[in-house]
Each structure stands twice: as structure tokens, then as C-alpha cells.
C-alpha angles and dihedrals in degrees: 000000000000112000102258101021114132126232127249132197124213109217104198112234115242121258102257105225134253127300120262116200114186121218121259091004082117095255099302117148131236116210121186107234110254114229099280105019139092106248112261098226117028101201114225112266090244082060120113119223122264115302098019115121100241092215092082089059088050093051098057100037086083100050088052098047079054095047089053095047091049095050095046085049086054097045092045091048098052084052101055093040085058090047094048080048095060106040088045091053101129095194116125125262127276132351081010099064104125146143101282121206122265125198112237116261093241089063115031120135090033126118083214090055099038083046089057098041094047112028086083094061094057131073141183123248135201120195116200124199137157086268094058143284118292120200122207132133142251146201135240115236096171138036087236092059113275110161133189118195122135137296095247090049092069098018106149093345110165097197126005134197135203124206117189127209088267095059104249121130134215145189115256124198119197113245112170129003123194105189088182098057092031088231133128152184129229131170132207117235108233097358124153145157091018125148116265124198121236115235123225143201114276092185078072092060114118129199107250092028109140113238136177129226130221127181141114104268113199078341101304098148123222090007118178130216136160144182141115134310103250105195148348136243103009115186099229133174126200128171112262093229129040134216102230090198097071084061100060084041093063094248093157120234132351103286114250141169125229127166091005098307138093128241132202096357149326115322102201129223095284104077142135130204116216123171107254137186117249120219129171087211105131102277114184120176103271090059087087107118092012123112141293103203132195117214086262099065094261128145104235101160145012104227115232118155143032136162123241123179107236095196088056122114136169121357088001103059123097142055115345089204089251102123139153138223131182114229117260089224092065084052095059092044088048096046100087091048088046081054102050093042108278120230095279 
């Protein structure tokens, strides 16, 4: 060896060990990486380890690409059917949003189905002035007590009280009268967590749509009654105040024109005409106020008023299937005016 030369030392590289091929990889080779060096063949991650049959791999990548669908369908369906839900959400505007009653699938269509979703959203309501006590009904628009029911339910009232399906009674306080369209607001003192009733679209009516009604005729709490709507558009005119007295004298239903006469009494000079709905669903005096349902639970009217024949007796008395509802459409446009006080 040269003076000066540096030694150097050979270090034998070590034997690389034997080639794997794994079936049905299409030939392709596994080699271990050697200490040092990158490996010469990465195998794909679906890949199972030296020695394992891949079949078994290619027989469950299918059932998870289907479990994965299924789950991503899931999770985009629950999504949509919260989104239909919400712009299908027929509460009112506003403070009123709320959560509006359904009527369950198994019945829909059904008076007995739209009775049980909705009897819990209307009350019935007794109006007490120094002319007597009137009796009508009304309908919760908001799960802290908002009620709409008519103007001539609650006309001079000095004190009114509310009673619910369950039985229980509140304390309402007047918050916004509207005499030319015969609605009002009321409002429950330390109410929460009730039912509200979701309110429909009553451009959507039809002549001939069945609907249910629901009041508290001559105080007959939570009463049912159902037929057709009858027409649209009826010019009615009803008196803008009431005298609660005619009904404790058995005076039939509110007085009201319509196609120039006069029907159950006289209406006074204070009046106002609104289009309403007519329905021959069963009206008594006491449904005034009360609800005009669509076989899907909706609100479509306020019911305010009805003829009854005051000379009938026996077999003849009762309702003549001629009653009237105000759209429910005229109620939501009215609502911000009925909260800030109306123009009663």
C-alpha cells in the first residue's frame, strides 16, 4: 500500500431478502427497504400485508362505498327535510314565529286529526262590562299567549278571561283592537310553552275545500264542527261594538248585513264591511273569534259571524249552515298594527 493512502474499509452491504409477489397485484414485487434506503415498491394502502389472500379486501370495498353512501344520503336528507321544514314553516312573522301545530301523518286529511292537532291552540274567552259578560272564542298565535279572536268578542270589556282545552284560565290584557276589520289582540298574563296554531294561506282556499271548525259555542268549550267552504269573497258587514247583554238574553248570533238585510238584529250605525270566507260548517253564537281550519291544521279564518234564526224553536233552531270567516290572510297583515295598538 502507497505511504499516505488511507484505509478504507469495505462494509459489505447486507443481502436484501427475498421477493414477495402478491396475488392478483398483477405481478407486481414487494421488497422490504433495506437500512438506508427508500423502499423499491410502496404497496397500495387497500393492500393487505404479505401472505394475506387480497380478495377478501375486494370483497368489502363495496360494502363500504355503500355504507358511505348510505350514510352521506342520510346525512343530506336530514338536511333537506330540515330545510323544507323550515321554509314551509307556516307561523306568523316576527315575535310570533313559533313552532305551529301539525297534524300527525296517520291522520291527515281527517276532521278527527286536524280536531286533536289544533284544539289545543283555541280557547275560549269571556268578556265582562258593565253591560254583561259575552262569551266567543279565540286562537293562539304564540307560545307566550298571543290570541286572536274578534273585535266584538272583547268590545268594552272591563276585565277578560281566557280559559285553554286543559282547563286552565288566564288573565288576558287587550293589546291592540281593529273595529274595521272586527279582529283583536289579546295577550295572556304569565303564559309560556303553550300551543300555538299555525296559520295558513287563505289565497290557497278553494270553493268546495273541506275545513273543520273549532269554537266555544254557548260555552260549550273545544266544540267540533266541520263542512265545506261555500264561497269566496262575501261582502259582510258586521257593528263594530256589541251589546254583551243580547247574548245572555238568548238573542241568537252577532247581527250582521249582508246583501243589503239585516240578520239577527239590528247592526247599529257604527259598522264596518270586510270580504269573508263562507263556510256551512255549524256557527252558534260563541264561535265568534274561534277557528276556520284546512285539513292540514292551518288557520285559514277567524269566524265571526253566523245566522240563526231567532224565531226558530224545536227541530228548527240552530245553525242553517250560512256562516262567515275572515281570511286569515287579512289577520297576518293586520298583526303589527294589533301590537302596537291597533286603531281601536
Amino acid at each position: 500500500m502507497p505511504a499516505g493512502a488511507a484505509l478504507q474499509r469495505r462494509v459489505p452491504r447486507p443481502a436484501r431478502p427475498p421477493v414477495t409477489v402478491w396475488p392478483g397485484d398483477g405481478g407486481a414485487a414487494y421488497q422490504p427497504p433495506v437500512a438506508g434506503e427508500p423502499p423499491a415498491y410502496q404497496p397500495p394502502a387497500h393492500q393487505p400485508p404479505p401472505g394475506e389472500p387480497s380478495h377478501r379486501a375486494r370483497a368489502k370495498r363495496p360494502v363500504a362505498l355503500i355504507a358511505a353512501v348510505a350514510i352521506a344520503a342520510a346525512v343530506i336528507g336530514g338536511g333537506v327535510s330540515a330545510l323544507v321544514q323550515e321554509l314551509t314553516d307556516n307561523g306568523t312573522s316576527g315575535s310570533s314565529s313559533v313552532a305551529g301545530t301539525t297534524v300527525a301523518q296517520s291522520s291527515k286529511g281527517t276532521v278527527a286529526g286536524v280536531a286533536q292537532a289544533v284544539s289545543p291552540s283555541i280557547v275560549e274567552i269571556s268578556a265582562t262590562s258593565n253591560a254583561g259578560q259575552s262569551t266567543g272564542s279565540g286562537v293562539i298565535i304564540t307560545g307566550d299567549g298571543e290570541i286572536i279572536t274578534n273585535n266584538h268578542v272583547i268590545s268594552g270589556a272591563d276585565s277578560v278571561k281566557v280559559r285553554l282545552s286543559d282547563g286552565k284560565t288566564y288573565t288576558a290584557k287587550v293589546v291592540g283592537t281593529d273595529p274595521d276589520k272586527d279582529l283583536a289582540l289579546i295577550k295572556l298574563e304569565g303564559a309560556s310553552g303553550l300551543k300555538a296554531a299555525a296559520l295558513g294561506d287563505s289565497t290557497k282556499v278553494r270553493v268546495g275545500d273541506e275545513v273543520v271548525a273549532i269554537g266555544s259555542p254557548e260555552g260549550l268549550t273545544g266544540t267540533v264542527t266541520s263542512g265545506i267552504v261555500s264561497a269566496l269573497n262575501r261582502d259582510v258587514t258586521v257593528a263594530k261594538e256589541q251589546d254583551p247583554s243580547r247574548q245572555q238574553q238568548g238573542g241568537g248570533g252577532w247581527p250582521f248585513e249582508f246583501g243589503g238585510q239585516q240578520f239577527n238584529g239590528d247592526t247599529g250605525s257604527s259598522k264596518t264591511t270586510y270580504k269573508a270566507l263562507q263556510t256551512d260548517a255549524s256557527l252558534n253564537p260563541g264561535n265568534s273569534g274561534g277557528a276556520l281550519i284546512n285539513m292540514n291544521g292551518e288557520i285559514i279564518g277567524i269566524n265571526s259571524a253566523m245566522y240563526s234564526p231567532s224565531s226558530a224553536t224545536g227541530s228548527t233552531a240552530g245553525s242553517v249552515g250560512l256562516g262567515f270567516a275572515i281570511p286569515i290572510d287579512t289577520v297576518k297583515a293586520d298583526l303589527d298594527d294589533l301590537r302596537s295598538g291597533g286603531n281601536g
